[in-house]
PDB file of N, CA, C and O in Angstrom:
ATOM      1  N   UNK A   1       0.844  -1.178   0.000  1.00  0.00           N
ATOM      2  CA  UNK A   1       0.000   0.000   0.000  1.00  0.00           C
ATOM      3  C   UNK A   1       0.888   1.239   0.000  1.00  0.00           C
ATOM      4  O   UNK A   1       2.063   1.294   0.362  1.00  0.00           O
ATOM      5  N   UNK A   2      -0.016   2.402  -0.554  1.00  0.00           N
ATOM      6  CA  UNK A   2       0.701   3.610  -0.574  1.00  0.00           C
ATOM      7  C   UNK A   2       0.131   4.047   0.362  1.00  0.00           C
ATOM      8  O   UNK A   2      -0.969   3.580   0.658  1.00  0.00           O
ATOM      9  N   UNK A   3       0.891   5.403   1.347  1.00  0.00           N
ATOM     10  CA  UNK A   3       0.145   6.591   2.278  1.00  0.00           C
ATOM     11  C   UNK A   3       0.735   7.833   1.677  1.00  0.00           C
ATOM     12  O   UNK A   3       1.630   7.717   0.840  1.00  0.00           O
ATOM     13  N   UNK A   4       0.319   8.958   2.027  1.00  0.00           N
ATOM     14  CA  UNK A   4       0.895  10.115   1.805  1.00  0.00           C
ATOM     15  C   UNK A   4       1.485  10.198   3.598  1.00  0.00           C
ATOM     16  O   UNK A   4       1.130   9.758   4.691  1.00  0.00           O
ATOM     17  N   UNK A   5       2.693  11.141   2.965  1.00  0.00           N
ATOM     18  CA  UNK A   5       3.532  11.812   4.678  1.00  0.00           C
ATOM     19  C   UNK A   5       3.710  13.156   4.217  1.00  0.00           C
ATOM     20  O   UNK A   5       4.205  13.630   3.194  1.00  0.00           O
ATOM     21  N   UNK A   6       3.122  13.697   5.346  1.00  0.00           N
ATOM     22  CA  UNK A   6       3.386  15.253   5.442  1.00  0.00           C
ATOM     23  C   UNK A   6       4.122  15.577   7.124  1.00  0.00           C
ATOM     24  O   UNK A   6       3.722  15.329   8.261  1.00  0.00           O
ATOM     25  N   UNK A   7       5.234  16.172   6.635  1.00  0.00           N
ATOM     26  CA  UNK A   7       6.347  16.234   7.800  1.00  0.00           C
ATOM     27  C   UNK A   7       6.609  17.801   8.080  1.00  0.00           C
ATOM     28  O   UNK A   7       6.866  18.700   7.279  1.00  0.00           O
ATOM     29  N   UNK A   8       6.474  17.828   9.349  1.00  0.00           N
ATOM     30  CA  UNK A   8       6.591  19.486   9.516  1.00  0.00           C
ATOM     31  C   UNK A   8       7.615  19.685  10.677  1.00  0.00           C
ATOM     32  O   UNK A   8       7.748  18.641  11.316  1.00  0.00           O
ATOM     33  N   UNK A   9       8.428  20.786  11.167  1.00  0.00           N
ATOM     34  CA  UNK A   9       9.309  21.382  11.515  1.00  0.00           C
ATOM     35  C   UNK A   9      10.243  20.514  11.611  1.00  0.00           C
ATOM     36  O   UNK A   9      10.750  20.350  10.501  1.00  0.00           O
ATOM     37  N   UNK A  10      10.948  19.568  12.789  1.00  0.00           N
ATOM     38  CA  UNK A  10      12.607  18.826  12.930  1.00  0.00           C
ATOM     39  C   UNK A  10      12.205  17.807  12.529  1.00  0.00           C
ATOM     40  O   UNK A  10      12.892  16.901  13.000  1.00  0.00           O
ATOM     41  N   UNK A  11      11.075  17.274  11.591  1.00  0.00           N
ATOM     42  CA  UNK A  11      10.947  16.024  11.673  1.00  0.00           C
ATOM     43  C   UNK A  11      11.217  16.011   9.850  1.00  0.00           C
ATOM     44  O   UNK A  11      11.430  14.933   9.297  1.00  0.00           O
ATOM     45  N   UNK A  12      11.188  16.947   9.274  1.00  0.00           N
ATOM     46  CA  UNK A  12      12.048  17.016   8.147  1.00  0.00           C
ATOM     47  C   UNK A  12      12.695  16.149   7.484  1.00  0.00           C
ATOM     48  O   UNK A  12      12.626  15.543   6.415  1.00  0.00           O
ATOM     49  N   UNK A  13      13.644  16.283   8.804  1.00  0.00           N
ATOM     50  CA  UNK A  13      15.202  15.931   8.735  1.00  0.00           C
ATOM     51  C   UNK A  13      14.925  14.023   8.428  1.00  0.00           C
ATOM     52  O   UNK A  13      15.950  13.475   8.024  1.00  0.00           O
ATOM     53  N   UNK A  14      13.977  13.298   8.553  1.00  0.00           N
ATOM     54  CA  UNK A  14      13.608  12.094   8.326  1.00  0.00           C
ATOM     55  C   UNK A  14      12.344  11.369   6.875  1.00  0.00           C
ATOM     56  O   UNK A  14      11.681  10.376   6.575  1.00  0.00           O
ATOM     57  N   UNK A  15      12.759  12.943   6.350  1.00  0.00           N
ATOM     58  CA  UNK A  15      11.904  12.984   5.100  1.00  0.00           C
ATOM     59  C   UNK A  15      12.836  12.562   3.714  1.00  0.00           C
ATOM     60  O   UNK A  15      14.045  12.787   3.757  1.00  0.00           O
ATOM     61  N   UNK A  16      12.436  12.153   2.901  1.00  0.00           N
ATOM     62  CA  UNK A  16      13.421  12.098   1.886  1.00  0.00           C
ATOM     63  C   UNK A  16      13.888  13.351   1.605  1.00  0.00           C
ATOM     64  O   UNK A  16      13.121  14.312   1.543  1.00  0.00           O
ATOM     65  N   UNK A  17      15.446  13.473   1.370  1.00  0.00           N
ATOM     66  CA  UNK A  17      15.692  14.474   0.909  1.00  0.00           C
ATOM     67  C   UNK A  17      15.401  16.076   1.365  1.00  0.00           C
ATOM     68  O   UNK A  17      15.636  17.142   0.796  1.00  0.00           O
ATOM     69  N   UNK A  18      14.765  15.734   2.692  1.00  0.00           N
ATOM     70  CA  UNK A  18      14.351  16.769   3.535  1.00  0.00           C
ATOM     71  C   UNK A  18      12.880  17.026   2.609  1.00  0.00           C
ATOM     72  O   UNK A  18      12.995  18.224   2.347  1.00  0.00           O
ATOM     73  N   UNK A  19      11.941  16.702   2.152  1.00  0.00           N
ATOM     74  CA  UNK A  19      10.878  16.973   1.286  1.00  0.00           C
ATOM     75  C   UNK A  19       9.686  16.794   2.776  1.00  0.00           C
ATOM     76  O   UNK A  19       9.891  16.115   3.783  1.00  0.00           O
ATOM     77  N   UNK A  20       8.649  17.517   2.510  1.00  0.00           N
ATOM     78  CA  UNK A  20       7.654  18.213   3.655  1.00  0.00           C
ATOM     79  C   UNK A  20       6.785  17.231   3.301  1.00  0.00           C
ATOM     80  O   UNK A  20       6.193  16.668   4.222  1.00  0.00           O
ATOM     81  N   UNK A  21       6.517  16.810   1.910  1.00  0.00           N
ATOM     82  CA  UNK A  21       5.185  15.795   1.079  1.00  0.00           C
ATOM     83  C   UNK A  21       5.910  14.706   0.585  1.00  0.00           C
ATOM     84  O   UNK A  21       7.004  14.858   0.040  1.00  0.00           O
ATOM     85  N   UNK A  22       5.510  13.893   0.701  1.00  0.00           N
ATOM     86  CA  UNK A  22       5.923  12.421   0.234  1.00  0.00           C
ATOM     87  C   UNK A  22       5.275  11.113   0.243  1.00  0.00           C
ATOM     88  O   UNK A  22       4.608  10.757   1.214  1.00  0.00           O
ATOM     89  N   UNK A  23       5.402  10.530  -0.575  1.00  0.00           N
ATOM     90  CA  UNK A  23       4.476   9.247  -0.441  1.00  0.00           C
ATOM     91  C   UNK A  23       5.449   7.812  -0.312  1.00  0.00           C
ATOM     92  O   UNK A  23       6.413   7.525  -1.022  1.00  0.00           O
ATOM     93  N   UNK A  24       4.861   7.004   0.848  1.00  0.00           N
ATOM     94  CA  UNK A  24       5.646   5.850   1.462  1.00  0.00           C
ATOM     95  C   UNK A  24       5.130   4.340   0.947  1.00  0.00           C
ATOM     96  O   UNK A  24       4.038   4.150   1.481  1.00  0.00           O
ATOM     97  N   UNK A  25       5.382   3.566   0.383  1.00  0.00           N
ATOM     98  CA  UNK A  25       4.944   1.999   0.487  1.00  0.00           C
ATOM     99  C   UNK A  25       5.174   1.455   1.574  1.00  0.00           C
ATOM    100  O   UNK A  25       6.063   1.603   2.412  1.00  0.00           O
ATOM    101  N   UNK A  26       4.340   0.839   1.500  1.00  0.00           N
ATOM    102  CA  UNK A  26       4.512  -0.121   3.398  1.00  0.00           C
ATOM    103  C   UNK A  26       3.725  -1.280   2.643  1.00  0.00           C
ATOM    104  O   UNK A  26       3.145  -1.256   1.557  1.00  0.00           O
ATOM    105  N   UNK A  27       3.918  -2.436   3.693  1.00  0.00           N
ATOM    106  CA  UNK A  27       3.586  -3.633   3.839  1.00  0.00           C
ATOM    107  C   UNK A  27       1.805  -3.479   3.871  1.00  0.00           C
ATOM    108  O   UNK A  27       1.329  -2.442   4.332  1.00  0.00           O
ATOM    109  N   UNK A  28       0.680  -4.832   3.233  1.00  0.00           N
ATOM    110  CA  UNK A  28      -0.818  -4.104   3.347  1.00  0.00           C
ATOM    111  C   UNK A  28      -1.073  -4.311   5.005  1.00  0.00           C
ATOM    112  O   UNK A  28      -2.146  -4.065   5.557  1.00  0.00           O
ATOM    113  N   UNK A  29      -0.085  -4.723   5.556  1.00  0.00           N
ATOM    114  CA  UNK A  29      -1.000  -4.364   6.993  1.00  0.00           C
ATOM    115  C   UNK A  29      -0.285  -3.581   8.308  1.00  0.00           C
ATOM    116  O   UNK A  29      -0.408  -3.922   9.484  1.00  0.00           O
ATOM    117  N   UNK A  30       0.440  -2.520   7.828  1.00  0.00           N
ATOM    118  CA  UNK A  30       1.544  -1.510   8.160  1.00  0.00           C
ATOM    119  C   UNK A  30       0.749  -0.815   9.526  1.00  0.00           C
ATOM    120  O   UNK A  30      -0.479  -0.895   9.553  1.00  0.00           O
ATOM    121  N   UNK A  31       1.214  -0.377  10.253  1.00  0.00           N
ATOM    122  CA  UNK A  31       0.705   0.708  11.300  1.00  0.00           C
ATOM    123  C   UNK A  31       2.233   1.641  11.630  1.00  0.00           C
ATOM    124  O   UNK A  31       3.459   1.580  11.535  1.00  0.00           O
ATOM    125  N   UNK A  32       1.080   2.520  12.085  1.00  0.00           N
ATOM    126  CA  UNK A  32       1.906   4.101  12.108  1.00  0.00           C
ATOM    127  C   UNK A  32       3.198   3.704  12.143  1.00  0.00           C
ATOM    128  O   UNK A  32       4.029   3.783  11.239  1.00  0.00           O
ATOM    129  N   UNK A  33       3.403   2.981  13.973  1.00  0.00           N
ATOM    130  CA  UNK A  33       4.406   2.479  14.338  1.00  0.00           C
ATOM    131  C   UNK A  33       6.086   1.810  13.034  1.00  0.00           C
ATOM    132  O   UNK A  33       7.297   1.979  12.886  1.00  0.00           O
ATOM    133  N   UNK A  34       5.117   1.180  12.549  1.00  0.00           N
ATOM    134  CA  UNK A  34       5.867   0.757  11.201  1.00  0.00           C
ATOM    135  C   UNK A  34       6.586   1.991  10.141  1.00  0.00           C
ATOM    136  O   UNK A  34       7.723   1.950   9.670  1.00  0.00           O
ATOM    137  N   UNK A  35       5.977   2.624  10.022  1.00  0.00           N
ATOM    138  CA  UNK A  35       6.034   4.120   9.397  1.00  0.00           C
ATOM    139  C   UNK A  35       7.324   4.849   9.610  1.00  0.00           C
ATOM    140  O   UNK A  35       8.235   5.134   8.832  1.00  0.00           O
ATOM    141  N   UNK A  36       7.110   5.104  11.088  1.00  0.00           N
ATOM    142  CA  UNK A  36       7.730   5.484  11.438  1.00  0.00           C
ATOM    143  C   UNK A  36       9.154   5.068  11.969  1.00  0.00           C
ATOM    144  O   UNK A  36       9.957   5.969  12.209  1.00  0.00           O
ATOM    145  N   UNK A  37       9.638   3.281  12.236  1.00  0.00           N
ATOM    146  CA  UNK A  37      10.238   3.167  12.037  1.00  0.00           C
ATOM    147  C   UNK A  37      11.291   2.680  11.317  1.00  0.00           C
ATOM    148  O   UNK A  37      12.384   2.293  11.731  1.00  0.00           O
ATOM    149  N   UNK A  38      10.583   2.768   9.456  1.00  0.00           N
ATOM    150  CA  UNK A  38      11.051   2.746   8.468  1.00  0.00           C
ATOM    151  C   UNK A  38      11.626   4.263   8.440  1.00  0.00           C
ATOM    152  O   UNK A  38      12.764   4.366   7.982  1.00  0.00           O
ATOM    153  N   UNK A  39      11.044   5.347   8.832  1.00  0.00           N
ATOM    154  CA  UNK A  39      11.326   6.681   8.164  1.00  0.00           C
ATOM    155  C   UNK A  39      12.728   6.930   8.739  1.00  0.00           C
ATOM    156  O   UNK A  39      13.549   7.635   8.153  1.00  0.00           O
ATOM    157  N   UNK A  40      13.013   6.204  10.140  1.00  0.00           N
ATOM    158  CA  UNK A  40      13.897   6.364  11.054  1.00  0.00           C
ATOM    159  C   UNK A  40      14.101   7.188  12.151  1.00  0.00           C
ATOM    160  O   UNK A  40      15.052   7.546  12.844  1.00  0.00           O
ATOM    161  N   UNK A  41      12.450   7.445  12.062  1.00  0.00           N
ATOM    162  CA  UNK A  41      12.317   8.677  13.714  1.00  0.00           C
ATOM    163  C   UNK A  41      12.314   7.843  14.951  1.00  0.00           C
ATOM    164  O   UNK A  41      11.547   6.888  15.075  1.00  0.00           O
ATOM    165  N   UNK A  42      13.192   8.211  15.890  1.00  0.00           N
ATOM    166  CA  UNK A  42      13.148   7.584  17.100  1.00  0.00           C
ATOM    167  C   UNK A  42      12.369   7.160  17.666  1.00  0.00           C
ATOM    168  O   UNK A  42      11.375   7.751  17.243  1.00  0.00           O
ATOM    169  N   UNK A  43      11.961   6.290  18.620  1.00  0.00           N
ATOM    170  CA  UNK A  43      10.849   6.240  19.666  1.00  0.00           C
ATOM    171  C   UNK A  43      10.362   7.071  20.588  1.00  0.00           C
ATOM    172  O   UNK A  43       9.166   7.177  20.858  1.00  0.00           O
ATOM    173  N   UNK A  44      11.519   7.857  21.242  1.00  0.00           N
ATOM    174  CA  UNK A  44      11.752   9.140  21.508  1.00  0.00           C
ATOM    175  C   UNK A  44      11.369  10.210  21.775  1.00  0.00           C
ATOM    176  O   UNK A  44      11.194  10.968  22.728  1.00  0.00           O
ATOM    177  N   UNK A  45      11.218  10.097  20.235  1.00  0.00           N
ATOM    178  CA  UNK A  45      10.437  11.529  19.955  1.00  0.00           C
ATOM    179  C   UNK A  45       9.666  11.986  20.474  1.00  0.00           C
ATOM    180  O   UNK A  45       9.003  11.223  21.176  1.00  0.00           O
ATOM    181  N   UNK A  46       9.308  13.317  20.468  1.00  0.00           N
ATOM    182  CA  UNK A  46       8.134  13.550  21.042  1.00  0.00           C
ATOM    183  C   UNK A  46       6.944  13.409  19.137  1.00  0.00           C
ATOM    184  O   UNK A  46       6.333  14.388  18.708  1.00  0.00           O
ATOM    185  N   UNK A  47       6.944  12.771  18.802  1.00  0.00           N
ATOM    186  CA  UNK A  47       5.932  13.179  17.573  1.00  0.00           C
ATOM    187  C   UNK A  47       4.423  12.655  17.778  1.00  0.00           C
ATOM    188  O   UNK A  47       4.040  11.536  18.119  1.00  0.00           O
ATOM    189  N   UNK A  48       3.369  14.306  17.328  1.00  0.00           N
ATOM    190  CA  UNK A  48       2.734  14.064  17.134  1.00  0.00           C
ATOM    191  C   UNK A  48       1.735  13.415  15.723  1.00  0.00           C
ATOM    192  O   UNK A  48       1.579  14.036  14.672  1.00  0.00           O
ATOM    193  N   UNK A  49       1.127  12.000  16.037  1.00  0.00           N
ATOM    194  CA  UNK A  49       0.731  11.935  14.652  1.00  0.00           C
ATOM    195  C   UNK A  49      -0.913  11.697  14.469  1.00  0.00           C
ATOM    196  O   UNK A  49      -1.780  11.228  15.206  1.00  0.00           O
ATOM    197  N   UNK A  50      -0.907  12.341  12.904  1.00  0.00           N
ATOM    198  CA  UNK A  50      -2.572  12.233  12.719  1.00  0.00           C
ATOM    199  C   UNK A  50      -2.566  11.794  11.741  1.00  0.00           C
ATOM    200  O   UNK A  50      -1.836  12.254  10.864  1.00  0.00           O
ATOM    201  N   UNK A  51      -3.411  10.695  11.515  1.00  0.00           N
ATOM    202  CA  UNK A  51      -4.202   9.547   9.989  1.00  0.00           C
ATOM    203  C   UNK A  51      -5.583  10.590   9.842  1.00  0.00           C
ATOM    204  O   UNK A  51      -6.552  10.950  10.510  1.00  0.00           O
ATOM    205  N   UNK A  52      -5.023  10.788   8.614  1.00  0.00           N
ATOM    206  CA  UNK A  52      -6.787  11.359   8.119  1.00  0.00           C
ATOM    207  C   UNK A  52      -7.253  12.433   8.986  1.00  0.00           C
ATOM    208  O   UNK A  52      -8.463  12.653   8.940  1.00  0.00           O
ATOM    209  N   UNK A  53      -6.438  13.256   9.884  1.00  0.00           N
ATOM    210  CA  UNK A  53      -6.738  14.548  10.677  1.00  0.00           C
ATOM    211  C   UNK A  53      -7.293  13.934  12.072  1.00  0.00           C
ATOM    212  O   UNK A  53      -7.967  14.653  12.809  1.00  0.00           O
ATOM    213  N   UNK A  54      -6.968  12.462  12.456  1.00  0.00           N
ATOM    214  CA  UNK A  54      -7.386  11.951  13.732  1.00  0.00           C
ATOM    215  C   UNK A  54      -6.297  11.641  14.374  1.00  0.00           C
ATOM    216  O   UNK A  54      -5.412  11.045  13.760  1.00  0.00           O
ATOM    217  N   UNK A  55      -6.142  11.950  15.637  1.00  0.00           N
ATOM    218  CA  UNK A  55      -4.514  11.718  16.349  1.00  0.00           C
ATOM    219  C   UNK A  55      -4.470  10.172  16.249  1.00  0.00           C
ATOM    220  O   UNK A  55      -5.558   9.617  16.095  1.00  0.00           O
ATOM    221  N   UNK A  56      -3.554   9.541  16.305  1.00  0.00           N
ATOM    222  CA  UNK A  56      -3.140   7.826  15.962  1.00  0.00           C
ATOM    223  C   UNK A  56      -1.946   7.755  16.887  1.00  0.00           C
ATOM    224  O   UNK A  56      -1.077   8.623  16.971  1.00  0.00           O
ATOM    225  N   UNK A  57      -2.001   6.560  17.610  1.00  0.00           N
ATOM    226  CA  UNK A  57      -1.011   6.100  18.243  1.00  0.00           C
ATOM    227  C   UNK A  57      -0.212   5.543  17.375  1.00  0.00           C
ATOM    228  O   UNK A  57      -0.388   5.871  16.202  1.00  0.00           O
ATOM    229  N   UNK A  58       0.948   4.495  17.709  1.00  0.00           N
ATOM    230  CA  UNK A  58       2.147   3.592  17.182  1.00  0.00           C
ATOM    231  C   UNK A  58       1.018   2.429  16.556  1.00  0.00           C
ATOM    232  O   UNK A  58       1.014   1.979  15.410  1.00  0.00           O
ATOM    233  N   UNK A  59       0.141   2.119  17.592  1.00  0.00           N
ATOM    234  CA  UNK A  59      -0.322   0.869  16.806  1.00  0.00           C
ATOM    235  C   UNK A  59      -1.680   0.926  15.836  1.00  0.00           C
ATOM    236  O   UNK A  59      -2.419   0.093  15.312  1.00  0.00           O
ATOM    237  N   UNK A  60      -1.610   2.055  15.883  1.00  0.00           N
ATOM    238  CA  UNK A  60      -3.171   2.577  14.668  1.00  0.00           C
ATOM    239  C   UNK A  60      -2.629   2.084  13.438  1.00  0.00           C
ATOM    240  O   UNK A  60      -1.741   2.738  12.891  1.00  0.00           O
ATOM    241  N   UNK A  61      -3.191   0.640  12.753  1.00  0.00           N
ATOM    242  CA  UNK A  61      -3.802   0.257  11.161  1.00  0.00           C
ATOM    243  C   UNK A  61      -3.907   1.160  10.275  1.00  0.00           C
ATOM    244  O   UNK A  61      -4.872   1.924  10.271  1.00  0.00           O
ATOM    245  N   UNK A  62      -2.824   1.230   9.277  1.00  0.00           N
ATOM    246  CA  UNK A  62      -2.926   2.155   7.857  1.00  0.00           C
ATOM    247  C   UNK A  62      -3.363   1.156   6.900  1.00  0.00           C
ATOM    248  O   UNK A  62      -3.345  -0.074   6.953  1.00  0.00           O
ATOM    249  N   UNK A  63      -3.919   2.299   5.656  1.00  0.00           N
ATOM    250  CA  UNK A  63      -5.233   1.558   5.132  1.00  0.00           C
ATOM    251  C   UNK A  63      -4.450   2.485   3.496  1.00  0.00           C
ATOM    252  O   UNK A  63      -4.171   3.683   3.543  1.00  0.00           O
ATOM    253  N   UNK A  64      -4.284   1.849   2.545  1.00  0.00           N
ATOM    254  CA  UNK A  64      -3.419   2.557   1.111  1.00  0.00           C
ATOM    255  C   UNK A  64      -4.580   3.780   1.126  1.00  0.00           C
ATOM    256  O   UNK A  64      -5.792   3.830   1.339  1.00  0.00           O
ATOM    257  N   UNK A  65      -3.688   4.584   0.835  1.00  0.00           N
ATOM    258  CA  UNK A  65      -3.935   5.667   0.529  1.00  0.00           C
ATOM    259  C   UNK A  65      -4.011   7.026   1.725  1.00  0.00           C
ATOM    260  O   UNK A  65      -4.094   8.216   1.420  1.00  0.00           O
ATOM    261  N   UNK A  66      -3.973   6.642   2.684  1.00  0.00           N
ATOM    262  CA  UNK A  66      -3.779   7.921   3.998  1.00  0.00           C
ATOM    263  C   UNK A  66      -3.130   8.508   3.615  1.00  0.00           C
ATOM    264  O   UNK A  66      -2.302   8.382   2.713  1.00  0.00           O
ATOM    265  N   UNK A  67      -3.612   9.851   4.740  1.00  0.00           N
ATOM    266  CA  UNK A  67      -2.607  10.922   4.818  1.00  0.00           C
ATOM    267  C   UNK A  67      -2.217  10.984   6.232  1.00  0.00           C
ATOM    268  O   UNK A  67      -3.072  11.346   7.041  1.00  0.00           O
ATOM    269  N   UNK A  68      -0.735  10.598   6.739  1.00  0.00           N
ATOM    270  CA  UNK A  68       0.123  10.871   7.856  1.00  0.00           C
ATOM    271  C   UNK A  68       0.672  12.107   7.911  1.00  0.00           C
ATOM    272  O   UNK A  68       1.337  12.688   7.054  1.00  0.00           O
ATOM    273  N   UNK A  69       0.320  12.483   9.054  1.00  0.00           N
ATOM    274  CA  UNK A  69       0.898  13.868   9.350  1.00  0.00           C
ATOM    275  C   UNK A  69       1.466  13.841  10.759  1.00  0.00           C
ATOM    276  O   UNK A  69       0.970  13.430  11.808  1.00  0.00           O
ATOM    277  N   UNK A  70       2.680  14.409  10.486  1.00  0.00           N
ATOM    278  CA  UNK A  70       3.685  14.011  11.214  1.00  0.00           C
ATOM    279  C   UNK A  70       4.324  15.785  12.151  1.00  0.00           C
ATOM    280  O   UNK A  70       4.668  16.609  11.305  1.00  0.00           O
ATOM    281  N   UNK A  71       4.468  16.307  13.651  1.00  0.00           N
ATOM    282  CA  UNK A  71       5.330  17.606  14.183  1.00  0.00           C
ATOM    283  C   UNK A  71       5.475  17.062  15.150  1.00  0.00           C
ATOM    284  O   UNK A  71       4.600  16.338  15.626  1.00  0.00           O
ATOM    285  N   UNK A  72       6.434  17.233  15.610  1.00  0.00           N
ATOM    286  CA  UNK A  72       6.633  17.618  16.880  1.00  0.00           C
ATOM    287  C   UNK A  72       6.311  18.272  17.939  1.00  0.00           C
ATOM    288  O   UNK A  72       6.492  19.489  17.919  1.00  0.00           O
ATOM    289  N   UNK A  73       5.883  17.791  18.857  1.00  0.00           N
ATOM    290  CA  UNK A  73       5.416  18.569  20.158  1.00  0.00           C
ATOM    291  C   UNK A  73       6.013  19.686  20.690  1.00  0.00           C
ATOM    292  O   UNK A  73       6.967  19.624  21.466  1.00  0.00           O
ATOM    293  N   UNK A  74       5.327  21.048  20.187  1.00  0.00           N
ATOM    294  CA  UNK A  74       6.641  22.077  21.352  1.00  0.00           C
ATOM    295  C   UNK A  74       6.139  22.081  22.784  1.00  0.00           C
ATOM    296  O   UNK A  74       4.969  22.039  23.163  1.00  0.00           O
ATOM    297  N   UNK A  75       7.018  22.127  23.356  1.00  0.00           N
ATOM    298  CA  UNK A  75       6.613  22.947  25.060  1.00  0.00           C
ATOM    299  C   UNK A  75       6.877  24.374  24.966  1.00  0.00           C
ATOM    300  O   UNK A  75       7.484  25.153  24.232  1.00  0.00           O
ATOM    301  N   UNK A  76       6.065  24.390  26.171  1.00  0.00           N
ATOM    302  CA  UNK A  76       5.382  25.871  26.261  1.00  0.00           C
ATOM    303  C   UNK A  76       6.112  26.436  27.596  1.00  0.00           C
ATOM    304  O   UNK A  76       6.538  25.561  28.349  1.00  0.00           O
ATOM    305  N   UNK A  77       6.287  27.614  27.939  1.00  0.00           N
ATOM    306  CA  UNK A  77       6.563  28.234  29.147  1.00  0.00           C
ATOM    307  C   UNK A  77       5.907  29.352  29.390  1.00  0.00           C
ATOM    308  O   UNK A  77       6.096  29.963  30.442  1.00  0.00           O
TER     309      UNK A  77
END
């Protein structure tokens, strides 16, 4: 399956080529989790992610054709 990835501020840096839009193949029964650690973002991270504009954990089921959207959490003071 295909998804779309849309990557915004340090998380870039794990985009092809640094590219903001991109589209990923994954396995047909892939979850976020998977996604992400094909793209090579840490566990770490603080990233927030949304399937289809709904927040998704590591183990949320991708379905060909999504859109992953991928920032980082800022803190606030």
């Amino acid at each position: 399956m295909i998804v779309r990835v849309k990557c915004f501020a340090g998380l870039r840096r794990y985009a092809p080529a640094g590219r903001s839009d991109f589209k990923v193949e994954l396995a047909a029964d892939a979850r976020v989790g998977q996604l992400l650690d094909q793209m090579g973002v840490p566990t770490d991270d603080r990233t927030f992610v949304a399937v289809n504009g709904v927040r998704a954990g590591r183990d949320q089921p991708l379905s060909d054709g999504d859109l992953v959207v991928l920032f980082t959490l800022m803190e606030g003071g």
